[in-house]
FIZA-559973 format. One record per residue (C-alpha): chain; z, x negated, y; residue in three letters. Coordinates in steps of 0.02 Angstrom, whole numbers. Example, Ala and Ser with C-alpha at 12.3 -4.5 7.8 and 13.67 -1.06 7.14 Angstrom:
BEGIN
+----+--------+--------+--------+-----+
| ch |      w |      u |      v |  aa |
+----+--------+--------+--------+-----+
|  A |    390 |   -615 |   -225 | ALA |
|  A |    357 |   -684 |    -53 | SER |
+----+--------+--------+--------+-----+
//
This chain:
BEGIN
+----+--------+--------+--------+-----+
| ch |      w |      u |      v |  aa |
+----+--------+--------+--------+-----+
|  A |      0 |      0 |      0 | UNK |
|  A |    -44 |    -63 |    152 | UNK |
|  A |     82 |    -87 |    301 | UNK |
|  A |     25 |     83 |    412 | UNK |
|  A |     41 |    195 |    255 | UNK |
|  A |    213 |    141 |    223 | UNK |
|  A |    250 |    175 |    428 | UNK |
|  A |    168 |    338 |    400 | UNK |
|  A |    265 |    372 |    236 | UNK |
|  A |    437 |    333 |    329 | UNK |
|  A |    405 |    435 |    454 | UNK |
|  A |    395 |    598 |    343 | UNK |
|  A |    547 |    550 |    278 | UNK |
|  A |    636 |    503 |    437 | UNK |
|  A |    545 |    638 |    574 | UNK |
|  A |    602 |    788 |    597 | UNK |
|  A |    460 |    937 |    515 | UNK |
|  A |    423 |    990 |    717 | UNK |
|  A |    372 |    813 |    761 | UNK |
|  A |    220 |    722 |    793 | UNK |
|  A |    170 |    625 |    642 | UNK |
|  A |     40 |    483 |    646 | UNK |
|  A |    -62 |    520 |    479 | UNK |
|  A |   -103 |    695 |    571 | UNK |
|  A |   -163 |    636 |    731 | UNK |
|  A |   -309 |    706 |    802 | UNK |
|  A |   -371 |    546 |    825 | UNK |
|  A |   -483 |    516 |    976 | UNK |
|  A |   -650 |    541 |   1070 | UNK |
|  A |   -738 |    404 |    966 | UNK |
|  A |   -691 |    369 |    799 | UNK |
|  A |   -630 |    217 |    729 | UNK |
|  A |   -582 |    127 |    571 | UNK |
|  A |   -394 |    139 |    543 | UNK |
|  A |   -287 |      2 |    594 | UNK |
|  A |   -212 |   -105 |    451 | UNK |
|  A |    -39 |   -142 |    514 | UNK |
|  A |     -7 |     -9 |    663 | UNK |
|  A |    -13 |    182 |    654 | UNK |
|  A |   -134 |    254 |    795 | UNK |
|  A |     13 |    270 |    920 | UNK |
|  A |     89 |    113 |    877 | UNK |
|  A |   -132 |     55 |    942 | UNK |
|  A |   -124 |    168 |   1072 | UNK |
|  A |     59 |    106 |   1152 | UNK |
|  A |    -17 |    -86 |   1125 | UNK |
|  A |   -186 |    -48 |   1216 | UNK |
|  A |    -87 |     38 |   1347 | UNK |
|  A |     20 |   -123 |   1385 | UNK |
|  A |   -122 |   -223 |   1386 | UNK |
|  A |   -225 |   -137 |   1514 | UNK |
|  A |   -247 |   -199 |   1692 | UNK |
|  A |   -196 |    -51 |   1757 | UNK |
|  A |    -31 |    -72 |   1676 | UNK |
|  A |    -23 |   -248 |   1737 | UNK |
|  A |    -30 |   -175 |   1931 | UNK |
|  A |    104 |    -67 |   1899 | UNK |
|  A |    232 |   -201 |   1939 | UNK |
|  A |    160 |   -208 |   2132 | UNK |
|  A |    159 |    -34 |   2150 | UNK |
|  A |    307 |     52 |   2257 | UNK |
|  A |    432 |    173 |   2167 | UNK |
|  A |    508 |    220 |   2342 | UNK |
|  A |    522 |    136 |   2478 | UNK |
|  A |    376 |     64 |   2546 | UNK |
|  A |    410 |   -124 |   2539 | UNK |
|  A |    588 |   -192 |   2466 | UNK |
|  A |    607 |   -399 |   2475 | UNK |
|  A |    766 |   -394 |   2345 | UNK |
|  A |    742 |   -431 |   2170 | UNK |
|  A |    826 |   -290 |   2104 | UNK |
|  A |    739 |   -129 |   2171 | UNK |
|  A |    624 |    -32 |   2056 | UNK |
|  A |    440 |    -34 |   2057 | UNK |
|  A |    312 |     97 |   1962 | UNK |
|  A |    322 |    -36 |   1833 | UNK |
|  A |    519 |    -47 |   1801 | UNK |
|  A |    547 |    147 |   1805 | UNK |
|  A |    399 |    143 |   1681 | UNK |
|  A |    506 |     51 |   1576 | UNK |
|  A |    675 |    132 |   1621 | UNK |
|  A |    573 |    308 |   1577 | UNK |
|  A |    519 |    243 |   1399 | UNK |
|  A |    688 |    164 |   1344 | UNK |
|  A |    772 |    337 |   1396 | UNK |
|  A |    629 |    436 |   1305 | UNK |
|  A |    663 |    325 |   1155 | UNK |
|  A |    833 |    371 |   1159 | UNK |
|  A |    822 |    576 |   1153 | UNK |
|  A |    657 |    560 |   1025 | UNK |
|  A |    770 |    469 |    894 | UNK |
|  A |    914 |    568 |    946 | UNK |
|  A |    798 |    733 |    913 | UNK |
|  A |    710 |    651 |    777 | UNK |
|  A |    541 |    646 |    844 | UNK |
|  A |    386 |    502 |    844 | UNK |
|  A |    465 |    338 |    935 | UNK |
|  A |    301 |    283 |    938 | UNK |
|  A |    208 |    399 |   1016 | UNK |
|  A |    354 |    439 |   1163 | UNK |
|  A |    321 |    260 |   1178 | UNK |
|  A |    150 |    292 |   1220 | UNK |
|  A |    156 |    427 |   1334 | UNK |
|  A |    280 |    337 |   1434 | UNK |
|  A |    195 |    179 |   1437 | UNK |
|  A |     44 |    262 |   1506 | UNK |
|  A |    116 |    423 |   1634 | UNK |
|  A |    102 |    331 |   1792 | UNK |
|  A |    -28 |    219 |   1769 | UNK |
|  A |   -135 |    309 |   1898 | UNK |
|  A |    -19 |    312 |   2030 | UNK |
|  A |    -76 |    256 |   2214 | UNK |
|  A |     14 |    114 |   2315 | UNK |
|  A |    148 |    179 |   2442 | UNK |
|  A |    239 |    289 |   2330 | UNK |
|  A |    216 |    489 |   2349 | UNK |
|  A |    134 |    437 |   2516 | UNK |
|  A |     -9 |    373 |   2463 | UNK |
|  A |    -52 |    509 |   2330 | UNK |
|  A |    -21 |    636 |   2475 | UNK |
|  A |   -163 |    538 |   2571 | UNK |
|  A |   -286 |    560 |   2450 | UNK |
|  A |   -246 |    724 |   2399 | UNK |
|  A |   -266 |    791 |   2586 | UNK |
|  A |   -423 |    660 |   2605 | UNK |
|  A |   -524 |    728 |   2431 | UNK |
|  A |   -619 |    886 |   2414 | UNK |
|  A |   -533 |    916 |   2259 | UNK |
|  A |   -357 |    865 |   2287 | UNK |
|  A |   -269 |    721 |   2195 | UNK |
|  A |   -146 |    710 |   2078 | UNK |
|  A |    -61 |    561 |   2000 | UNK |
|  A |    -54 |    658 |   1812 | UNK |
|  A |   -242 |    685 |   1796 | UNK |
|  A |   -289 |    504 |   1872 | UNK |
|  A |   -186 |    416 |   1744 | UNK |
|  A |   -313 |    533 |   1618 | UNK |
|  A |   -459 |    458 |   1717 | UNK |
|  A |   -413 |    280 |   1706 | UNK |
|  A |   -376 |    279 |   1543 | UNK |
|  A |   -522 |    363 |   1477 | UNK |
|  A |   -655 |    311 |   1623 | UNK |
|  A |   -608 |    153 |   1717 | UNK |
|  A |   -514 |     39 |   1584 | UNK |
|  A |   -626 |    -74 |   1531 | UNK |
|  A |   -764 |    -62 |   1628 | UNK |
|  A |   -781 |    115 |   1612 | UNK |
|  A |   -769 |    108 |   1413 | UNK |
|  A |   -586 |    186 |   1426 | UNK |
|  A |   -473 |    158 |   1310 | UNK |
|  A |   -510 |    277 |   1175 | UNK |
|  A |   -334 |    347 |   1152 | UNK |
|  A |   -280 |    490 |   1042 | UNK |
|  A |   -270 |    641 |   1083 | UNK |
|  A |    -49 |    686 |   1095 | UNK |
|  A |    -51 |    502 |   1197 | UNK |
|  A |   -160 |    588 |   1353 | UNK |
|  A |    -88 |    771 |   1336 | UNK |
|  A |     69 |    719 |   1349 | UNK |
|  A |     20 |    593 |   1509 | UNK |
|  A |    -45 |    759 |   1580 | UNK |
|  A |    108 |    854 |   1567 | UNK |
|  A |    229 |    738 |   1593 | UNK |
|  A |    242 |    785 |   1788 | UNK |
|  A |    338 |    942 |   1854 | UNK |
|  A |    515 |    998 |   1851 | UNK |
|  A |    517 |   1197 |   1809 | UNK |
|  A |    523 |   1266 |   1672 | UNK |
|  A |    342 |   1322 |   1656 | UNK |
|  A |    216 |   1356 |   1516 | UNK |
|  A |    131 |   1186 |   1563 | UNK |
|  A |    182 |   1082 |   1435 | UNK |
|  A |    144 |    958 |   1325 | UNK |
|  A |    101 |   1018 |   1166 | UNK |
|  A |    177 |    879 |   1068 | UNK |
|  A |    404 |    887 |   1076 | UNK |
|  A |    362 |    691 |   1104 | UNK |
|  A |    269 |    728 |   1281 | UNK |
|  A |    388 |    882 |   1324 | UNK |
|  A |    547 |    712 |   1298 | UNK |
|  A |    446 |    615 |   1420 | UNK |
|  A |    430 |    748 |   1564 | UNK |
|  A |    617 |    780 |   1562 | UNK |
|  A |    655 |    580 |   1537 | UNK |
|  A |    522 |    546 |   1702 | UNK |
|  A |    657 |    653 |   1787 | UNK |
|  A |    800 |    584 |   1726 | UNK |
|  A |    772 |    412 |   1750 | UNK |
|  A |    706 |    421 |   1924 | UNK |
|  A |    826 |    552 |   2023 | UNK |
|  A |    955 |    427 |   1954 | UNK |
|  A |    892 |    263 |   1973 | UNK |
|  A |    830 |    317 |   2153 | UNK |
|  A |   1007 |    358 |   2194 | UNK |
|  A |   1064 |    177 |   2132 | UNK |
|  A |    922 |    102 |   2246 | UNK |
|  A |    955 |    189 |   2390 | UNK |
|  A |   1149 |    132 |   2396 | UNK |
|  A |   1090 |    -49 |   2380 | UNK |
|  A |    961 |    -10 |   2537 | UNK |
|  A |   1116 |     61 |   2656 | UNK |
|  A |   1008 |    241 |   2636 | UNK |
|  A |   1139 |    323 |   2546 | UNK |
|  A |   1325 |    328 |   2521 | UNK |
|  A |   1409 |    362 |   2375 | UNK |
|  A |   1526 |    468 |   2472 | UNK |
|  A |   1354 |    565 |   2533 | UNK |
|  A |   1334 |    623 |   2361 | UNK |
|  A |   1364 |    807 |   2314 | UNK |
|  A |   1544 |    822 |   2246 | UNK |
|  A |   1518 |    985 |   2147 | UNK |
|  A |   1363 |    894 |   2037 | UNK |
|  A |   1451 |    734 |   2034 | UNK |
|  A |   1603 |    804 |   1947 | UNK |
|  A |   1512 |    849 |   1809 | UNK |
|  A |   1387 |    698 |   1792 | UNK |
|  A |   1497 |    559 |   1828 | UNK |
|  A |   1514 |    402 |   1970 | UNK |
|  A |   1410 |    298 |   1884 | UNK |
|  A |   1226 |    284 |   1856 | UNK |
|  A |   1263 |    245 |   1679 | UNK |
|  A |   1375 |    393 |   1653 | UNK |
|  A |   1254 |    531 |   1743 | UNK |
|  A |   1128 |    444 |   1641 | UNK |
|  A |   1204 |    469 |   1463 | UNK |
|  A |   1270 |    643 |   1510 | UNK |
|  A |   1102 |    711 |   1528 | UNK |
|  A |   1021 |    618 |   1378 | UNK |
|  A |   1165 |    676 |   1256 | UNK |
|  A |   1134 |    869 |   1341 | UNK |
|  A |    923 |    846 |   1308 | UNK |
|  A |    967 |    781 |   1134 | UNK |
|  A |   1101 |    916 |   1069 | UNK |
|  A |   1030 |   1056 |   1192 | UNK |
|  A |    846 |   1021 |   1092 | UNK |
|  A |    922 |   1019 |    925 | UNK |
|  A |   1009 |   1178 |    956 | UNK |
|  A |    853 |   1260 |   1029 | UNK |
|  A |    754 |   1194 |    849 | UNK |
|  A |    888 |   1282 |    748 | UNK |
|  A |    843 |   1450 |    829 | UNK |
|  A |    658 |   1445 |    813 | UNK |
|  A |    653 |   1384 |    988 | UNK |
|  A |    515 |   1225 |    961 | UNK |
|  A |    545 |   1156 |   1136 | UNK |
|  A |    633 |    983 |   1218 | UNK |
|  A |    757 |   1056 |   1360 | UNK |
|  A |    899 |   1026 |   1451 | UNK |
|  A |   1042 |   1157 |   1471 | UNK |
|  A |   1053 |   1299 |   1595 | UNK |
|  A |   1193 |   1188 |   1655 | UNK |
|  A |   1120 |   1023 |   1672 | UNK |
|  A |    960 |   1075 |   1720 | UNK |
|  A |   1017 |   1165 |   1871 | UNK |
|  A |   1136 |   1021 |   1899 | UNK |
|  A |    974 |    895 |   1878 | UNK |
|  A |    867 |   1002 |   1997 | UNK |
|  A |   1000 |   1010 |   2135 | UNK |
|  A |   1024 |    835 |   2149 | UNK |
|  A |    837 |    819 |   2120 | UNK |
|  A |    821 |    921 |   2305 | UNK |
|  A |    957 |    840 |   2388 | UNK |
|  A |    847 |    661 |   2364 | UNK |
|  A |    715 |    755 |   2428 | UNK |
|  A |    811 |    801 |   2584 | UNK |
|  A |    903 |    656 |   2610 | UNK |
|  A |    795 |    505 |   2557 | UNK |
|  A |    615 |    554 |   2504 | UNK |
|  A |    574 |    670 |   2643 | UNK |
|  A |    734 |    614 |   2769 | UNK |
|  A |    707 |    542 |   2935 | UNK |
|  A |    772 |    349 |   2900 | UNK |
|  A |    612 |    320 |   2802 | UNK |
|  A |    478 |    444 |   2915 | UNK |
|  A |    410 |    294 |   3024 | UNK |
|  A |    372 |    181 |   2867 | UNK |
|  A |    294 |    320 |   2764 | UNK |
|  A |    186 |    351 |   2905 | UNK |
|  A |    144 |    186 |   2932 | UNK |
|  A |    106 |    176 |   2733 | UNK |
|  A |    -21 |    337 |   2766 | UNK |
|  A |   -119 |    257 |   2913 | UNK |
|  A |   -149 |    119 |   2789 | UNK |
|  A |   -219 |    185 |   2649 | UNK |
|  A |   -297 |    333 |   2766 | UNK |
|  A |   -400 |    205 |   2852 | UNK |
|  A |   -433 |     74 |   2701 | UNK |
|  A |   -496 |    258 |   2600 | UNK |
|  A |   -612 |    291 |   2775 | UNK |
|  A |   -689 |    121 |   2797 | UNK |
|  A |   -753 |    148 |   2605 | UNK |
|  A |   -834 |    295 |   2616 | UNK |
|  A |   -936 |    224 |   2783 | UNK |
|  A |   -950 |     65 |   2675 | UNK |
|  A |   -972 |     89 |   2486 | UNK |
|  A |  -1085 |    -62 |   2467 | UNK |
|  A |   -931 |   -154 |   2497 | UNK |
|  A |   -843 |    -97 |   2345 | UNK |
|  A |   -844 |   -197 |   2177 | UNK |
|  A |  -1008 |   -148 |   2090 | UNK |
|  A |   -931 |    -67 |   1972 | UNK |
|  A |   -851 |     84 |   2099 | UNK |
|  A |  -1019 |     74 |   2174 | UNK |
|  A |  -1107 |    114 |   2016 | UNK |
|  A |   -956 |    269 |   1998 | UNK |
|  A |  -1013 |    325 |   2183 | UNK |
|  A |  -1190 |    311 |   2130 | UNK |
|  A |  -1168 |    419 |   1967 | UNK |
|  A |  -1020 |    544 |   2027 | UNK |
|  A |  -1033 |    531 |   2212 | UNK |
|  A |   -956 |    479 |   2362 | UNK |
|  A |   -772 |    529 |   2363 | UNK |
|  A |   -749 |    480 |   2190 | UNK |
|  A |   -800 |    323 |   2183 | UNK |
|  A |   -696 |    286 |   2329 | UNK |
|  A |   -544 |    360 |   2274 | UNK |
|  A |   -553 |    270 |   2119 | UNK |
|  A |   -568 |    102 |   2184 | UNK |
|  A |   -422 |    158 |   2321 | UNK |
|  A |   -308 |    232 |   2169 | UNK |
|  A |   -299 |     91 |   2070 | UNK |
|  A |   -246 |    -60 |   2207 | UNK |
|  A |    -85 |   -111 |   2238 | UNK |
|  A |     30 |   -110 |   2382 | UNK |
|  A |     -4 |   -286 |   2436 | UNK |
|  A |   -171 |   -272 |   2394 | UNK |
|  A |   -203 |   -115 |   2496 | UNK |
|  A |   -124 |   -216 |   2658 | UNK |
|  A |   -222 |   -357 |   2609 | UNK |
|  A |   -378 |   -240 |   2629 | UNK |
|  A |   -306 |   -171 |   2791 | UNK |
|  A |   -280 |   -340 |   2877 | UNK |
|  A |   -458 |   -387 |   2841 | UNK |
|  A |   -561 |   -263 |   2888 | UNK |
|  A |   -466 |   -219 |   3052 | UNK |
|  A |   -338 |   -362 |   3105 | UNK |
|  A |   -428 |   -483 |   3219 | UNK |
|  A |   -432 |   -662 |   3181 | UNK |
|  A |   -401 |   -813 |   3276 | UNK |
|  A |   -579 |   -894 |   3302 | UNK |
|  A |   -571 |  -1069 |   3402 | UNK |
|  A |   -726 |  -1139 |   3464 | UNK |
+----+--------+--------+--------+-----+
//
C-alpha cells in the first residue's frame, strides 16, 4: 500500500462520518494522476504555500497601515494564526486537518495592500465591485502561474469563498472544514487586533467592554481558548442533533459579534487612524488611475489579461496582488519628482 492510501485509510478511521474525506474529493478542473505520498489536500495546502502570492502575504497590512515593530501582524501572520486555530476546532470536531489547512492557507491570498482600505478602493473604483473572497478564487485559479492557476480541488476554493462574513447566513461553505475556517478568520483576528492595538497606544485594556470581558477573559490567550472550546463542544452538540453545521453558541457568538463592532467603532473605522487610511486610499486610488491611462506599462502578462478581459480587470489584477511597499514604491515613481542636477 502506498503512503496516501494508508492517509486516506486513517482518516476513515479517525474522521468523524460528516467530514471531508480525501479519497472522495471532487478533485479539480483538470485531472491529474494521484499523488504518491500526499492526499489531494495535503497537494493542495503545499501548492498553496508555495505560490507567490502567498509569499507577498508577509508585506501585506493586517491593520494599520504601516507598523515598524517586529511584533505586529501582517496578512501573512494572521494567515497563520487563522490555520493553527482552525487546526485546533477540526481535530477537536473531528474533521479533515488537512484540508482546514488548505482553506486557511489560501483565504486571504487575494487581499489588496492597505488593509480593508485598499479593497474599499477597488471595490468603489470597479464596475463590478471587489471583494477580497472571490479574488483569492481568481488568483488561484487564473493568475498563479502565469495564468495556469493552481488547479486546486474543489472543498479547497469553496471553502476560500465562504470563509468571509460574520452572520449566520445560508452562505456557507459546504464542507464543516470551510464552515471551521470562517468562524476561526473571526476569532483569530477580533482578538489578535485587540492585542495589536494595545501595543500601538490605540487601545486600553481598561477601554475594553467589561460585560464581554467577564466572560472571555483578560488575556488574549484566554478569550482565545474560550471561544475555540465553545466552536468545538457547541459543533459536536449541534452533530448529535442532526444539526450538520460548525457554530458558535448563542452566547459566544453574540459575545464575538459585540466585540467584533466595538473594533469597528473604536479602531477600524475610529478617528486616530482616519488620516492614514485616507492617505492609504489616495495611494492605491491614484497608482489604480495611472494604469488604466497607461496599461502598456503593466507587466505583459496583465497586459495580455486587459487585452483578453478588458480594461478594469487587468488593472485590478495587477493592483490586487502588490504589496504595501510595493504599491508606495509605484506611487513615488510615477508622481514624486526627482532631483535632476545638470
Amino acid at each position: 500500500m502506498i503512503l496516501r492510501e494508508r492517509i486516506e485509510k486513517n482518516e476513515k478511521l479517525i474522521l468523524i462520518p460528516e467530514a471531508a474525506f480525501s479519497s472522495n474529493s471532487k478533485r479539480r478542473k483538470f485531472e491529474e494522476n494521484k499523488d504518491e505520498l500526499r492526499t489531494s489536500f495535503m497537494v493542495d495546502r503545499d501548492r498553496i504555500i508555495h505560490s507567490k502570492s502567498f509569499r507577498r502575504l508577509k508585506h501585506k497590512t493586517q491593520v494599520y497601515i504601516k507598523t515598524w515593530g517586529d511584533h505586529y501582524r501582517t496578512r501573512l501572520t494572521h494567515t497563520l494564526e487563522v490555520s493553527q486555530i482552525a487546526k485546533t476546532i477540526g481535530k477537536g470536531i473531528g474533521l479533515n486537518e488537512d484540508l482546514i489547512e488548505a482553506i486557511a492557507l489560501g483565504h486571504d491570498i487575494g487581499h489588496v495592500a492597505f488593509a480593508h482600505n485598499g479593497e474599499e478602493v477597488l471595490d468603489k473604483l470597479l464596475p463590478g465591485g471587489f471583494r477580497h473572497n472571490e479574488n483569492s478564487i481568481r488568483v488561484l485559479t487564473r493568475i498563479e502561474r502565469q495564468g495556469k492557476g493552481l488547479n486546486l480541488t474543489e472543498e479547497v476554493l469553496d471553502g476560500i469563498l465562504y470563509h468571509s462574513g460574520f452572520s449566520n447566513s445560508d452562505s456557507k461553505a459546504h464542507t464543516l472544514e470551510g464552515q471551521v475556517v470562517r468562524y476561526s478568520d473571526k476569532i483569530a483576528y477580533v482578538n489578535h487586533d485587540i492585542d495589536d492595538s494595545i501595543r500601538a497606544g490605540l487601545l486600553s485594556e481598561e477601554e475594553l467592554p467589561l460585560n464581554l470581558i467577564k466572560v472571555l477573559g483578560n488575556t488574549h490567550g484566554q478569550r482565545i481558548d474560550i471561544l475555540v472550546k465553545d466552536c468545538i463542544y457547541t459543533t459536536i452538540d449541534n452533530i448529535s442533533k442532526g444539526v450538520i453545521k460548525v457554530s458558535l453558541s448563542d452566547e459566544m457568538g453574540k459575545i464575538l459579534s459585540e466585540l467584533r463592532t466595538f473594533m469597528f467603532q473604536k479602531v477600524y473605522m475610529g478617528t486616530v487612524l482616519k488620516t492614514e487610511r485616507d492617505k492609504a486610499k489616495f495611494v492605491l486610488e491614484q497608482v489604480f488611475n495611472y494604469f488604466l491611462k497607461n496599461p502598456d506599462k503593466m507587466p505583459e502578462f496583465y497586459i495580455d489579461i486587459v487585452e483578453k478581459e478588458g480594461l478594469y480587470r487587468g488593472v485590478a489584477d495587477y493592483i490586487s496582488g502588490m504589496s504595501d511597499d510595493y504599491c508606495l514604491l509605484l506611487f513615488n515613481n510615477i508622481y514624486v519628482p526627482k532631483i535632476v542636477v545638470y
